[in-house]
gemmi code that builds the backbone of each chain (N, CA, C; Angstrom):
import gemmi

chains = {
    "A": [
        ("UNK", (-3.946, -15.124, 4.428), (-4.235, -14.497, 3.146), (-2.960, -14.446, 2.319)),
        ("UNK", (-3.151, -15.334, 1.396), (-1.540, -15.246, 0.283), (-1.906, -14.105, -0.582)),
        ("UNK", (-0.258, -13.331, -0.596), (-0.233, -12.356, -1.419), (-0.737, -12.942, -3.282)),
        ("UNK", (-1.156, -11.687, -3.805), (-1.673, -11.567, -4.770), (-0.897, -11.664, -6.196)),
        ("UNK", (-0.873, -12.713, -7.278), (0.539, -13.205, -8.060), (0.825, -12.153, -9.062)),
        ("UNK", (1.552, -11.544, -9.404), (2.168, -10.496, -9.997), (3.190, -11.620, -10.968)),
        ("UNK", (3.564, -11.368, -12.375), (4.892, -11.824, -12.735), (5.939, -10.823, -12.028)),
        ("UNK", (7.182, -11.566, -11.868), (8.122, -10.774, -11.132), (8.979, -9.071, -12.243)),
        ("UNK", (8.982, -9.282, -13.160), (9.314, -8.929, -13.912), (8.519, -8.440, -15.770)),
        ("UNK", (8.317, -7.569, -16.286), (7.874, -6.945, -17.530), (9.013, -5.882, -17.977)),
        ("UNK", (9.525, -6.358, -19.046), (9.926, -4.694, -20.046), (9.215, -4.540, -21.391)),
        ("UNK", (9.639, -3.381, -21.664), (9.114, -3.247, -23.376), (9.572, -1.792, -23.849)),
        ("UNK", (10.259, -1.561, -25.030), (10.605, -0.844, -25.664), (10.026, 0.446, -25.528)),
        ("UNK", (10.575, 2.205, -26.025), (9.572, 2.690, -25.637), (8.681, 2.884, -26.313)),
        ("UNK", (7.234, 3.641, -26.284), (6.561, 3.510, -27.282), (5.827, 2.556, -27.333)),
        ("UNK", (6.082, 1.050, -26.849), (5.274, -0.192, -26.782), (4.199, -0.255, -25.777)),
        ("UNK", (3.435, -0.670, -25.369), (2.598, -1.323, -24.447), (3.090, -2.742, -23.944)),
        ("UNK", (2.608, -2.671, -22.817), (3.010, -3.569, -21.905), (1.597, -3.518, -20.792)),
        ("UNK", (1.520, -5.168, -20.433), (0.628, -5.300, -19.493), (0.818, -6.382, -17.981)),
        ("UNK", (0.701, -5.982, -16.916), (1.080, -6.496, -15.626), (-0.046, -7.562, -15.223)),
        ("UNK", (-0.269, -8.350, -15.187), (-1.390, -9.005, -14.675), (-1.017, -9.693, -12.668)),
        ("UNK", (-2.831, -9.777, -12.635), (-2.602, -9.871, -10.910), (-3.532, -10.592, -11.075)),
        ("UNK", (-3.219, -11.840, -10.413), (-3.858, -13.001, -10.372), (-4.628, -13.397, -8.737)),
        ("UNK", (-5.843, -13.693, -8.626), (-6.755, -13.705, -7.330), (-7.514, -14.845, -7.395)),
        ("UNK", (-8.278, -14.636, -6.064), (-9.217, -15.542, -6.077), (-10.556, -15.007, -5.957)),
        ("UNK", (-11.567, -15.540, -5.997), (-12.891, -15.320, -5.704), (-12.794, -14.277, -4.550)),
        ("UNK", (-11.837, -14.831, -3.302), (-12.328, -13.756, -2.355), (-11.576, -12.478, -2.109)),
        ("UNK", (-10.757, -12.523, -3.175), (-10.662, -10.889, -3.075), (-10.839, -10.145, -4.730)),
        ("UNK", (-9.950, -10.461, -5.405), (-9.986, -9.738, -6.746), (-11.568, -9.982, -7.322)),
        ("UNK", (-11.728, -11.635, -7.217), (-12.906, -11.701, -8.053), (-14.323, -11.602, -7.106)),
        ("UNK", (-13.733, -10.618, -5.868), (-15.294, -10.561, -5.377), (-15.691, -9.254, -5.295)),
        ("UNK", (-15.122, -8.194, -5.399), (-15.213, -6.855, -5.735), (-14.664, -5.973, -6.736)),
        ("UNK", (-15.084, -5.493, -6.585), (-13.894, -3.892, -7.638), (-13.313, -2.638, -6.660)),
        ("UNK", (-12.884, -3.866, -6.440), (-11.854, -2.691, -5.388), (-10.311, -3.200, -5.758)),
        ("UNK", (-9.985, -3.056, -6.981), (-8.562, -3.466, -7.293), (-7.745, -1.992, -7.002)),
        ("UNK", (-6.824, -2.041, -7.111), (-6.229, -0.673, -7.511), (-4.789, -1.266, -7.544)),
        ("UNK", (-4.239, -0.372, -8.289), (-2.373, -0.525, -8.536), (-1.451, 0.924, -8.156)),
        ("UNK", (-0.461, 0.234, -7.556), (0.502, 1.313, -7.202), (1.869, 1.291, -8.217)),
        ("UNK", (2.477, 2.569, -8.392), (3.631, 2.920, -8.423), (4.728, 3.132, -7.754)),
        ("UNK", (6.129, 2.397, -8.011), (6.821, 3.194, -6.413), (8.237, 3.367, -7.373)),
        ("UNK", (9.072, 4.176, -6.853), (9.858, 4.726, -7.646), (10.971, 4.251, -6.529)),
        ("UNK", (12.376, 3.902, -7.031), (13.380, 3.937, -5.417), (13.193, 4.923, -4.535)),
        ("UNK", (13.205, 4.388, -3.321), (13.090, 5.362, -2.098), (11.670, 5.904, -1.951)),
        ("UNK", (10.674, 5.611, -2.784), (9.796, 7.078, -2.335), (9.026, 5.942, -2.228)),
        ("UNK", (7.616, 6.804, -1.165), (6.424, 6.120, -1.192), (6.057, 5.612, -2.391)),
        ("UNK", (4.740, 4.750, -2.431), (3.741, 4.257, -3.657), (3.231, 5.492, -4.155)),
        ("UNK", (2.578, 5.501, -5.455), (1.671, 6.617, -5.599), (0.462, 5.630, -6.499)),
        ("UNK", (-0.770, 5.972, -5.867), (-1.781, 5.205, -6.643), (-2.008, 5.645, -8.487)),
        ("UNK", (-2.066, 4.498, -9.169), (-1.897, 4.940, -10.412), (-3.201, 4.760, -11.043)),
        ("UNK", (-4.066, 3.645, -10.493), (-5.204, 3.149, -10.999), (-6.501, 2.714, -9.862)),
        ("UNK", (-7.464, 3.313, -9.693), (-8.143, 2.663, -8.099), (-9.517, 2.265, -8.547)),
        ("UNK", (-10.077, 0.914, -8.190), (-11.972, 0.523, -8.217), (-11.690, -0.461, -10.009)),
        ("UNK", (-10.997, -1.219, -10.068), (-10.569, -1.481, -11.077), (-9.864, -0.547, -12.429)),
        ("UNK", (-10.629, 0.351, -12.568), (-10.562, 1.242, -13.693), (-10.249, 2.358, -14.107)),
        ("UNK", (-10.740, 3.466, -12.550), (-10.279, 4.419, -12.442), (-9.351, 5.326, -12.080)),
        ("UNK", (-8.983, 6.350, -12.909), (-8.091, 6.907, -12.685), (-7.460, 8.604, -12.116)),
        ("UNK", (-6.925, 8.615, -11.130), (-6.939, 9.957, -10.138), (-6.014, 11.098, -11.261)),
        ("UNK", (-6.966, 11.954, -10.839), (-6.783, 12.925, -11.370), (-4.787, 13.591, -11.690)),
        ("UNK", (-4.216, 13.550, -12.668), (-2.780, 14.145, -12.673), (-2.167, 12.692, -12.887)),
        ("UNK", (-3.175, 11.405, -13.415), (-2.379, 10.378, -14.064), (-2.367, 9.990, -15.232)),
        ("UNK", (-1.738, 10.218, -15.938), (-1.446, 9.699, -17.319), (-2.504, 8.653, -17.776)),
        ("UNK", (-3.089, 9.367, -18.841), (-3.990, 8.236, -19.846), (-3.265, 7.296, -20.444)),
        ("UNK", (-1.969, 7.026, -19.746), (-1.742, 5.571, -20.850), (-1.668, 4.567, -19.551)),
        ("UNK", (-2.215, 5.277, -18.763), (-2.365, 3.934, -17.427), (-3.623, 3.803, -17.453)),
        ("UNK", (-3.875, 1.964, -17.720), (-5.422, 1.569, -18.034), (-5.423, 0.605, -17.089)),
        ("UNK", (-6.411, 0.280, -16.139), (-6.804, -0.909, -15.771), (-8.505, -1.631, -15.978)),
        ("UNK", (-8.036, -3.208, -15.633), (-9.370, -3.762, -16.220), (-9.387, -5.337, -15.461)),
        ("UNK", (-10.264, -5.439, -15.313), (-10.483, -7.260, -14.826), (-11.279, -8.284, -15.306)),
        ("UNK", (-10.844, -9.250, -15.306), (-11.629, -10.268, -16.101), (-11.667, -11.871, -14.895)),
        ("UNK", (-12.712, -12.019, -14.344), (-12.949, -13.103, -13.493), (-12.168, -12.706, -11.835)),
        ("UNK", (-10.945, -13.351, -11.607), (-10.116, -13.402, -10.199), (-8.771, -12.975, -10.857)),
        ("UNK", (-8.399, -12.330, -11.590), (-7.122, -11.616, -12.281), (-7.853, -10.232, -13.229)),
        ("UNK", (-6.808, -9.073, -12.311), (-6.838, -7.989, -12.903), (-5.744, -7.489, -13.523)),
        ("UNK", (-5.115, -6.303, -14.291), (-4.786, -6.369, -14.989), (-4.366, -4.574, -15.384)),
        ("UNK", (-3.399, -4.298, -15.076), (-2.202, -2.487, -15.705), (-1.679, -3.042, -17.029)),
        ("UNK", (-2.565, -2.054, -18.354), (-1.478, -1.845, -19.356), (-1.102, -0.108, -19.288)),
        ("UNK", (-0.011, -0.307, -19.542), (0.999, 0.923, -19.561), (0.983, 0.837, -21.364)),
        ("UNK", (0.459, 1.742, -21.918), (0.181, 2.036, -23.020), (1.676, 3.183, -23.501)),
        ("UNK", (2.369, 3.349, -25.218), (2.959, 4.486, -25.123), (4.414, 4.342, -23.987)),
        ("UNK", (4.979, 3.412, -23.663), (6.152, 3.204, -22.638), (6.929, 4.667, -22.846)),
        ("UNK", (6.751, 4.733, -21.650), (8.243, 6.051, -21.451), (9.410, 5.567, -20.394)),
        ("UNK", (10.862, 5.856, -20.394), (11.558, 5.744, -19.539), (11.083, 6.040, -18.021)),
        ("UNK", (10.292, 7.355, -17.807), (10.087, 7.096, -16.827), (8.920, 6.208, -15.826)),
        ("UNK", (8.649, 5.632, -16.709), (7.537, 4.631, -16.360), (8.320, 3.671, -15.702)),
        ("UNK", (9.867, 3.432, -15.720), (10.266, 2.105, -14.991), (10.515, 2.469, -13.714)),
        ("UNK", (9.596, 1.544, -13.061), (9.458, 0.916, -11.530), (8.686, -0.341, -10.966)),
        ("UNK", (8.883, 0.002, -9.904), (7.836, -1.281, -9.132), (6.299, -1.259, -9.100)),
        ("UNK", (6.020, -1.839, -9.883), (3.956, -1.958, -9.755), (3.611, -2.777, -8.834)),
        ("UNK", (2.621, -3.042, -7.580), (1.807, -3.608, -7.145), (0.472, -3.212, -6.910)),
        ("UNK", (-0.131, -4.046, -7.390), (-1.680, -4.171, -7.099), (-1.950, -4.677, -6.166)),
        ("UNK", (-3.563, -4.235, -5.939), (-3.861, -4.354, -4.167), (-5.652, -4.764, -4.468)),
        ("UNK", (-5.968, -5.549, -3.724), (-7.316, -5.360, -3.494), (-7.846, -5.505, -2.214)),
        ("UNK", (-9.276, -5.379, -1.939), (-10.040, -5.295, -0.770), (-10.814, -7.041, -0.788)),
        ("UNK", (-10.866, -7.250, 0.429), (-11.515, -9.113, 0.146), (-12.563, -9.306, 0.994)),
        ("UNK", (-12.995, -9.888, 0.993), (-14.524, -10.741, 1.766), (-14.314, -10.590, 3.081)),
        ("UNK", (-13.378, -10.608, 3.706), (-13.373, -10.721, 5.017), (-12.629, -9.234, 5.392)),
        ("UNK", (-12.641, -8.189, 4.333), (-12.648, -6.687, 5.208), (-11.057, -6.505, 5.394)),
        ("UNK", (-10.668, -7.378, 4.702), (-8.732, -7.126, 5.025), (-8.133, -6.312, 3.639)),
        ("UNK", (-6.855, -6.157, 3.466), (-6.128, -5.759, 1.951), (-5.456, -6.894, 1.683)),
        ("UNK", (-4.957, -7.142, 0.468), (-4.034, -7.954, -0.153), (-3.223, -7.543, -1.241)),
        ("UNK", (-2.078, -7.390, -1.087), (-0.953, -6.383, -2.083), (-0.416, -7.785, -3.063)),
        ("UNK", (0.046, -7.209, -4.279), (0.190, -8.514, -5.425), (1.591, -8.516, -4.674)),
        ("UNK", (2.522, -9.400, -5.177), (3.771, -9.626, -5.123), (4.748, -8.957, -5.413)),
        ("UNK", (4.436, -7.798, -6.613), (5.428, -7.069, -7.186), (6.009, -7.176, -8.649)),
        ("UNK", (5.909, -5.866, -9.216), (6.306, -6.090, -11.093), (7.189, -5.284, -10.936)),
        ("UNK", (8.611, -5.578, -11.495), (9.441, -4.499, -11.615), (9.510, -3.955, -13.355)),
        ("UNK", (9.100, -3.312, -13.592), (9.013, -2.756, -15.072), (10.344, -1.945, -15.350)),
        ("UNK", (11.116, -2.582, -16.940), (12.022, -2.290, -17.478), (11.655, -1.651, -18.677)),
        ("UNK", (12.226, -0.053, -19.132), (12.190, 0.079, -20.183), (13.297, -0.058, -20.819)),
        ("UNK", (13.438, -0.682, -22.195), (14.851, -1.216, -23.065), (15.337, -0.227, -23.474)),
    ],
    "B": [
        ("UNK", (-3.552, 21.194, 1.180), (-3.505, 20.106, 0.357), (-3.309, 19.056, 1.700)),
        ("UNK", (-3.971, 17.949, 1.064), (-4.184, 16.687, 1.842), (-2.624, 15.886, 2.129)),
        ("UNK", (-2.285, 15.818, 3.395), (-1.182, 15.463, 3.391), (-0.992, 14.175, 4.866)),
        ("UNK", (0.100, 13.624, 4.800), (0.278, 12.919, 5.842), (1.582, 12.860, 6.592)),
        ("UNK", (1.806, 13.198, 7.586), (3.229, 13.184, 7.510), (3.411, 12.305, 9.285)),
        ("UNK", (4.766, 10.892, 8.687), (4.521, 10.289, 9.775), (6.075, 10.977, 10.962)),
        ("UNK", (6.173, 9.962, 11.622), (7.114, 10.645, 12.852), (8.240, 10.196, 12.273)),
        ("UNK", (9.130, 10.176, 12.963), (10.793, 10.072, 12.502), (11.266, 8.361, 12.983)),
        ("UNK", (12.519, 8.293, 12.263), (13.097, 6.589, 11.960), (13.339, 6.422, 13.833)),
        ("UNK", (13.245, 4.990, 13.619), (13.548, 4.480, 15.021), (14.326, 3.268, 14.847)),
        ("UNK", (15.490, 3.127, 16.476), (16.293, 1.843, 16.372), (15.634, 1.309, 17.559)),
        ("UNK", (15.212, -0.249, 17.892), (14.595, -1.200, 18.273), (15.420, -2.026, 19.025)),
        ("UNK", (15.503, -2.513, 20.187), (15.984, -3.456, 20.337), (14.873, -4.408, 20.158)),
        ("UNK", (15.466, -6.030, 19.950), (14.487, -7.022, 19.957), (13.841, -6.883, 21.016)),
        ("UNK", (12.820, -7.224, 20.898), (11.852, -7.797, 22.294), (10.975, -6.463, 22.650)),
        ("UNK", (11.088, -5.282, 21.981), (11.153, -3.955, 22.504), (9.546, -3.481, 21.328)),
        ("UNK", (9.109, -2.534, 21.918), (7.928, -2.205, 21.640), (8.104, -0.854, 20.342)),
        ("UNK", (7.301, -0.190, 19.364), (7.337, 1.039, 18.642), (6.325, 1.266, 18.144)),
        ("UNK", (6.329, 3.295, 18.441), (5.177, 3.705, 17.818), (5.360, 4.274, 16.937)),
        ("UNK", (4.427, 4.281, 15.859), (4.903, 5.099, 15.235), (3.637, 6.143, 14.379)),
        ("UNK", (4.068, 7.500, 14.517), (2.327, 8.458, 14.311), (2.782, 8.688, 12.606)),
        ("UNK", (1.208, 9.282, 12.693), (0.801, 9.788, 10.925), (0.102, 10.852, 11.565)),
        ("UNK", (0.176, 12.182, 11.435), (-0.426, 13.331, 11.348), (-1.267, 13.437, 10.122)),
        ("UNK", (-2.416, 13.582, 10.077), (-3.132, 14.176, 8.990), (-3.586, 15.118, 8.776)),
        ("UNK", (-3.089, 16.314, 8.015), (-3.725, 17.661, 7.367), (-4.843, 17.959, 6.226)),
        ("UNK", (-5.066, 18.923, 5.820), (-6.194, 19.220, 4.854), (-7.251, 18.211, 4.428)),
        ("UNK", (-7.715, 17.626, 5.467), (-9.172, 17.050, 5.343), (-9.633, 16.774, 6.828)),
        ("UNK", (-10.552, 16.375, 6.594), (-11.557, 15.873, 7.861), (-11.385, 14.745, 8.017)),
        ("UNK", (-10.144, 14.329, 9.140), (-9.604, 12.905, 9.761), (-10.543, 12.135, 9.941)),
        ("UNK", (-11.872, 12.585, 10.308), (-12.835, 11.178, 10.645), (-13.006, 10.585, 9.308)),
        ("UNK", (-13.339, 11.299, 8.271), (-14.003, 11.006, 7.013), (-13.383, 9.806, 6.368)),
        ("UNK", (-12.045, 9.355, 6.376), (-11.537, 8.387, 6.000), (-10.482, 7.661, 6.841)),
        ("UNK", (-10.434, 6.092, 6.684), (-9.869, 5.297, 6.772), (-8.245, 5.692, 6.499)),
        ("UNK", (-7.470, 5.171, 7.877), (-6.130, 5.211, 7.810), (-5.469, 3.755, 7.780)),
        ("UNK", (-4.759, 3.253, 6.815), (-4.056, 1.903, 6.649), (-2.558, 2.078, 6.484)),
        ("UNK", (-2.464, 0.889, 7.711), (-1.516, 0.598, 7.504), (-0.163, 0.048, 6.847)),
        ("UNK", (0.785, 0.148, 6.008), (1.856, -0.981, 5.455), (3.190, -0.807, 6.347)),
        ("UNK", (3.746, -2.204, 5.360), (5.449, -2.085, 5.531), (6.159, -2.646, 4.585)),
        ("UNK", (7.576, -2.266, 4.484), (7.973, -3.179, 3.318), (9.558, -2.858, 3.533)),
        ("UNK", (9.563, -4.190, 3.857), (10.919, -4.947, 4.546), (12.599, -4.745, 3.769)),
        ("UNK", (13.337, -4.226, 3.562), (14.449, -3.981, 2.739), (14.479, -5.175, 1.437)),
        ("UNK", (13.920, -4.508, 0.245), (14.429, -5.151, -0.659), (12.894, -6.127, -1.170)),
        ("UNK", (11.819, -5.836, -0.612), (10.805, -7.026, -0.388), (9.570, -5.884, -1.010)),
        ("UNK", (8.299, -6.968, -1.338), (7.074, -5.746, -1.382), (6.279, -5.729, -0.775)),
        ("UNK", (4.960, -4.679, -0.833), (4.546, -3.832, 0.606), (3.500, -5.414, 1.220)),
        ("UNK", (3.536, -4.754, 2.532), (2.902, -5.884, 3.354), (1.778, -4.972, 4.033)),
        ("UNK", (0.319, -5.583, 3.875), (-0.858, -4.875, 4.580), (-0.905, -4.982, 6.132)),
        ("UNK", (-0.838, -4.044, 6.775), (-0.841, -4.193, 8.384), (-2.474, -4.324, 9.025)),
        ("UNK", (-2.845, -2.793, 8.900), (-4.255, -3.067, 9.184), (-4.606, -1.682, 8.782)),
        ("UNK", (-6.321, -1.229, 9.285), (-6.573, -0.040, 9.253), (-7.446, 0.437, 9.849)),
        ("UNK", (-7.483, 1.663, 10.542), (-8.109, 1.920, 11.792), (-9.038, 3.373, 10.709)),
        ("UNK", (-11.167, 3.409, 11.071), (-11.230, 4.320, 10.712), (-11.557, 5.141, 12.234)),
        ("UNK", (-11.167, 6.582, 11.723), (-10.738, 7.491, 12.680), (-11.982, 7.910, 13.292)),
        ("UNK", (-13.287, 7.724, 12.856), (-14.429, 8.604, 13.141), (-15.209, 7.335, 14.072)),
        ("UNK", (-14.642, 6.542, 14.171), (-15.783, 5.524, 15.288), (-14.361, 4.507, 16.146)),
        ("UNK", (-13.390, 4.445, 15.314), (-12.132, 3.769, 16.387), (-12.088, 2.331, 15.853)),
        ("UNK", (-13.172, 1.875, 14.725), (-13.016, 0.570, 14.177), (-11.779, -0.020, 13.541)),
        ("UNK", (-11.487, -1.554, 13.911), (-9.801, -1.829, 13.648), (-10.586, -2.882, 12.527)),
        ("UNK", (-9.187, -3.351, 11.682), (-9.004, -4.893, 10.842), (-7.734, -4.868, 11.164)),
        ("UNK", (-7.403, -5.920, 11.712), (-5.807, -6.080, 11.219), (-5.585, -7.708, 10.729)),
        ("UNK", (-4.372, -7.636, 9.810), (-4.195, -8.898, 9.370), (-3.844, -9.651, 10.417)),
        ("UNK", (-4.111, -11.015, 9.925), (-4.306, -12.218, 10.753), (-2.832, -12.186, 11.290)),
        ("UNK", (-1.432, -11.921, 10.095), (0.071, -12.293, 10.474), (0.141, -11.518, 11.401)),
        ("UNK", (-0.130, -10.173, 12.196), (-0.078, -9.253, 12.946), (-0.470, -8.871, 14.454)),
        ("UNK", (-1.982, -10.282, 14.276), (-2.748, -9.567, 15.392), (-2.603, -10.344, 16.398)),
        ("UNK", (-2.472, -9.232, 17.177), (-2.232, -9.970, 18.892), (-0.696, -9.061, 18.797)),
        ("UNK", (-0.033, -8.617, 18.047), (1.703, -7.997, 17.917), (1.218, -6.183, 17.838)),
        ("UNK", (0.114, -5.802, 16.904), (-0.071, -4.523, 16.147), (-1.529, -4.199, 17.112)),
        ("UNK", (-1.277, -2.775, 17.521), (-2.311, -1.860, 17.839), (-2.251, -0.903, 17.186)),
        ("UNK", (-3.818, -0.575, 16.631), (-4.015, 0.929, 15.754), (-4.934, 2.312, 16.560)),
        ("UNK", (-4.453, 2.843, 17.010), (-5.197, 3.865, 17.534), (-5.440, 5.049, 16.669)),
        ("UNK", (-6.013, 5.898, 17.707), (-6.163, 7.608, 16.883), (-6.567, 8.586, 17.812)),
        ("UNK", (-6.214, 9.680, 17.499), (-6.570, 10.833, 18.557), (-6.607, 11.977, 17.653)),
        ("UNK", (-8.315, 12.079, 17.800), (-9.362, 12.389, 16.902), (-8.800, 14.426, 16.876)),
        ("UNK", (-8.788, 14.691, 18.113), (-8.071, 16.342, 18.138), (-6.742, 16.484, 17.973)),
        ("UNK", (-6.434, 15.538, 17.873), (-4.499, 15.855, 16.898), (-4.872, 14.950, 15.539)),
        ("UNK", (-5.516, 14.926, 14.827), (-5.658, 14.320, 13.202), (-5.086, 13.039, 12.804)),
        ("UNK", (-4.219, 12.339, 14.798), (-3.096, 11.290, 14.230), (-3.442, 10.270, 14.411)),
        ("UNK", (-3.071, 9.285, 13.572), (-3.049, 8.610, 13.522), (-2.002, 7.327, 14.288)),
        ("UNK", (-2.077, 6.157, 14.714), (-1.162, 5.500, 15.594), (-0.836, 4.028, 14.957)),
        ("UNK", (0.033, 3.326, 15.075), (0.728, 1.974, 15.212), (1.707, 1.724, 15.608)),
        ("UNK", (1.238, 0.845, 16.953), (2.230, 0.154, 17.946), (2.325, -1.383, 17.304)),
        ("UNK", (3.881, -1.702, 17.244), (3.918, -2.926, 17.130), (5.321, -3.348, 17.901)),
        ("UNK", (4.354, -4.579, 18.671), (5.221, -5.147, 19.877), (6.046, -6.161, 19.536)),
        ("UNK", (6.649, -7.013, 20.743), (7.564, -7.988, 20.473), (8.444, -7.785, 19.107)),
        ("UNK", (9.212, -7.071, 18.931), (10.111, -6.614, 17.512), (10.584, -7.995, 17.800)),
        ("UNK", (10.764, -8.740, 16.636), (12.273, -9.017, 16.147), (12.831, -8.749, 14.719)),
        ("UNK", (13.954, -9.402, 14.356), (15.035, -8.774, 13.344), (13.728, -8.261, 11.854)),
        ("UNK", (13.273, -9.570, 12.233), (12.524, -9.207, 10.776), (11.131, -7.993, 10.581)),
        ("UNK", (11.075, -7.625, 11.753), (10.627, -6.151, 11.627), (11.131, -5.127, 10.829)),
        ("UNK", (12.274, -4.850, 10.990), (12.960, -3.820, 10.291), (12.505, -4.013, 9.265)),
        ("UNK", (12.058, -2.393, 8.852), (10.994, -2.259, 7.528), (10.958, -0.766, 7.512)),
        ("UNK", (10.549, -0.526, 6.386), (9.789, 1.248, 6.359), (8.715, 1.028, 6.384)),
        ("UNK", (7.452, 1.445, 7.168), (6.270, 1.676, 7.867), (5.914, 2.836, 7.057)),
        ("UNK", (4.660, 2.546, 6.088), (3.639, 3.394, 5.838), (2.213, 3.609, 6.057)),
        ("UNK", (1.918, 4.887, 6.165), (0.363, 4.790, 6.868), (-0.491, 5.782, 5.426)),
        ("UNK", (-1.522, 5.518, 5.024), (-2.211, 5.993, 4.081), (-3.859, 6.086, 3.748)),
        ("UNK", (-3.903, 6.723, 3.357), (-5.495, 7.201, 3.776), (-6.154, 6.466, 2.606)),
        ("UNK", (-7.195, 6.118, 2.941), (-8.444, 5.371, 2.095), (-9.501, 6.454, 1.165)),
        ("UNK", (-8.916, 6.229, 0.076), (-9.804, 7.424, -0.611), (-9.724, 7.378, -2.365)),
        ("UNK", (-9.834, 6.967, -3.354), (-9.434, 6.928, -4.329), (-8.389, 5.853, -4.266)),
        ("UNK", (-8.239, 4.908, -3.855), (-7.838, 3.644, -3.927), (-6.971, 4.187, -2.326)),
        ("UNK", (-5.790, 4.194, -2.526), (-5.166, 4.516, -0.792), (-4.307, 5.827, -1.592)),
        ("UNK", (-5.339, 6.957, -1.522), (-4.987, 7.914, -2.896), (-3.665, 8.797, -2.171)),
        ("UNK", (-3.529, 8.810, -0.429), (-2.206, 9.843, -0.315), (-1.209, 8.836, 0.858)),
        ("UNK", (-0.350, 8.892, 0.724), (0.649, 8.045, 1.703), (2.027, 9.188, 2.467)),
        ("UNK", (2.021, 8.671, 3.805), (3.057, 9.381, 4.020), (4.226, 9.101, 3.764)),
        ("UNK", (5.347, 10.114, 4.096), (6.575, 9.227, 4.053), (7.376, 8.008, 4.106)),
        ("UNK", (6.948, 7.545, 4.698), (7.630, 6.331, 5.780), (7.797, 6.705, 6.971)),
        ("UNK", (8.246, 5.476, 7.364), (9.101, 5.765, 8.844), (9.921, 4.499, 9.349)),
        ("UNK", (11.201, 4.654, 8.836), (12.296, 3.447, 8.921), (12.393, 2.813, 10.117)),
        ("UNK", (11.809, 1.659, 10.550), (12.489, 0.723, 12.251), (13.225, 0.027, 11.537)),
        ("UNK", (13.999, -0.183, 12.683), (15.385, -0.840, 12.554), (15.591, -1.414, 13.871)),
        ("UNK", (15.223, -2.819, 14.026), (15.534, -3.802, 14.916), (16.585, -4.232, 15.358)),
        ("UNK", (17.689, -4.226, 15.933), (18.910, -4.828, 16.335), (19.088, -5.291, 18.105)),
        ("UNK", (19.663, -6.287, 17.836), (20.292, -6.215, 19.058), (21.119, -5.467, 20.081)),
    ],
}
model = gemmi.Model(1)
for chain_id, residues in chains.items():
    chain = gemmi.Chain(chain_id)
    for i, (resn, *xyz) in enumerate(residues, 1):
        res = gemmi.Residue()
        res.name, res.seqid = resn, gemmi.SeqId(i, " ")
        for name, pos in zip(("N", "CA", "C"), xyz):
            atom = gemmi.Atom()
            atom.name, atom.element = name, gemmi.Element(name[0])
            atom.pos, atom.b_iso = gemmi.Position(*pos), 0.0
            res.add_atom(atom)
        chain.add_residue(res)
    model.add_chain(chain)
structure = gemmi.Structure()
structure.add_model(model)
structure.setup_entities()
């Protein structure tokens, strides 16, 4: 199972929007809605930011949106704040009952 | 509050076996799925497997299996992963996280460190 394609890298001013895309195949992204994206800050665990494509856990910021279109899903970070810069990966669930984590976005704010 | 908290860092020799637990508090351990990660110094997270607690059912990834055992012991809330034959490229922080709102709580870590 190859990890899931992330660009390595996104910044954007603050105030701007910015969007991470995660690129799949049929058998995982584009066969369920079971995407979800993490946050990870240095040193600390992930914290889920977005889970089931779309939704979002309670005590997370409305400018974290997710959405999918075919075998690529998709975090815009709406409104950029400084502390929004970290590592994003997205994750989904696949056909054969396993996980698959994207590659990794390191988000810069300018 | 729903929490996880795993065991403490370990040093490895190659060839050498490690466990490593996840305690789970404020919920009902059977009710959800415990998964495994890791993520290697400097690298991003890698899916291990995930064991649910209320029937003992495993997945583990294909890179893993036959190396990774997931257990549980249903009257201590914990959760388990043994992974055998270490070598260098083990060394990783090991996270274990519950299935619930995407993998909504994660524990700490728990640093191995492989050496000779």
């Amino acid at each position: 199972q190859s990890a899931l394609t992330q660009p390595a890298s996104v910044s954007g001013s603050p105030g701007q929007s910015i969007t991470i895309s995660c690129a799949g195949t049929s058998s995982d992204v584009g066969a369920y809605n079971y995407v979800s994206w993490y946050q990870q800050l240095p040193g600390k665990a992930p914290k889920v930011m977005v889970y089931d494509v779309s939704a979002r856990p309670s005590g997370v910021s409305n400018r974290f949106s997710g959405s999918k279109s075919g075998n690529t899903a998709s975090l815009t970070i709406s409104g950029l704040q400084a502390e929004d810069e970290a590592d994003y990966y997205c994750c989904s669930y696949t056909r054969s009952r396993t996980v698959v984590f994207g590659t990794g976005t390191r988000v810069t704010v300018l | 509050q729903v929490q996880l908290v795993q065991s403490g860092a370990e040093v490895k020799k190659t060839g050498a076996s490690v466990k490593v637990s996840c305690e789970a508090s404020g919920y009902t351990f059977s009710n959800n799925e415990i998964y495994w990660m890791r993520q290697a110094p400097g690298q991003g997270l890698e899916w291990m497997g995930w064991i649910s607690p209320g029937n003992g059912d495993t997945k583990y990834s294909q890179k893993f299996q036959g190396r990774v055992s997931l257990t549980r012991d249903i009257s201590a809330s914990t959760a388990f992963m043994e992974l055998s034959s270490l070598i260098f490229e083990d060394t990783a922080v090991y996270y274990c996280a519950r299935n619930g709102g995407g993998l909504g709580v994660w524990g700490q870590g728990t640093t191995v460190t492989v050496s000779s």
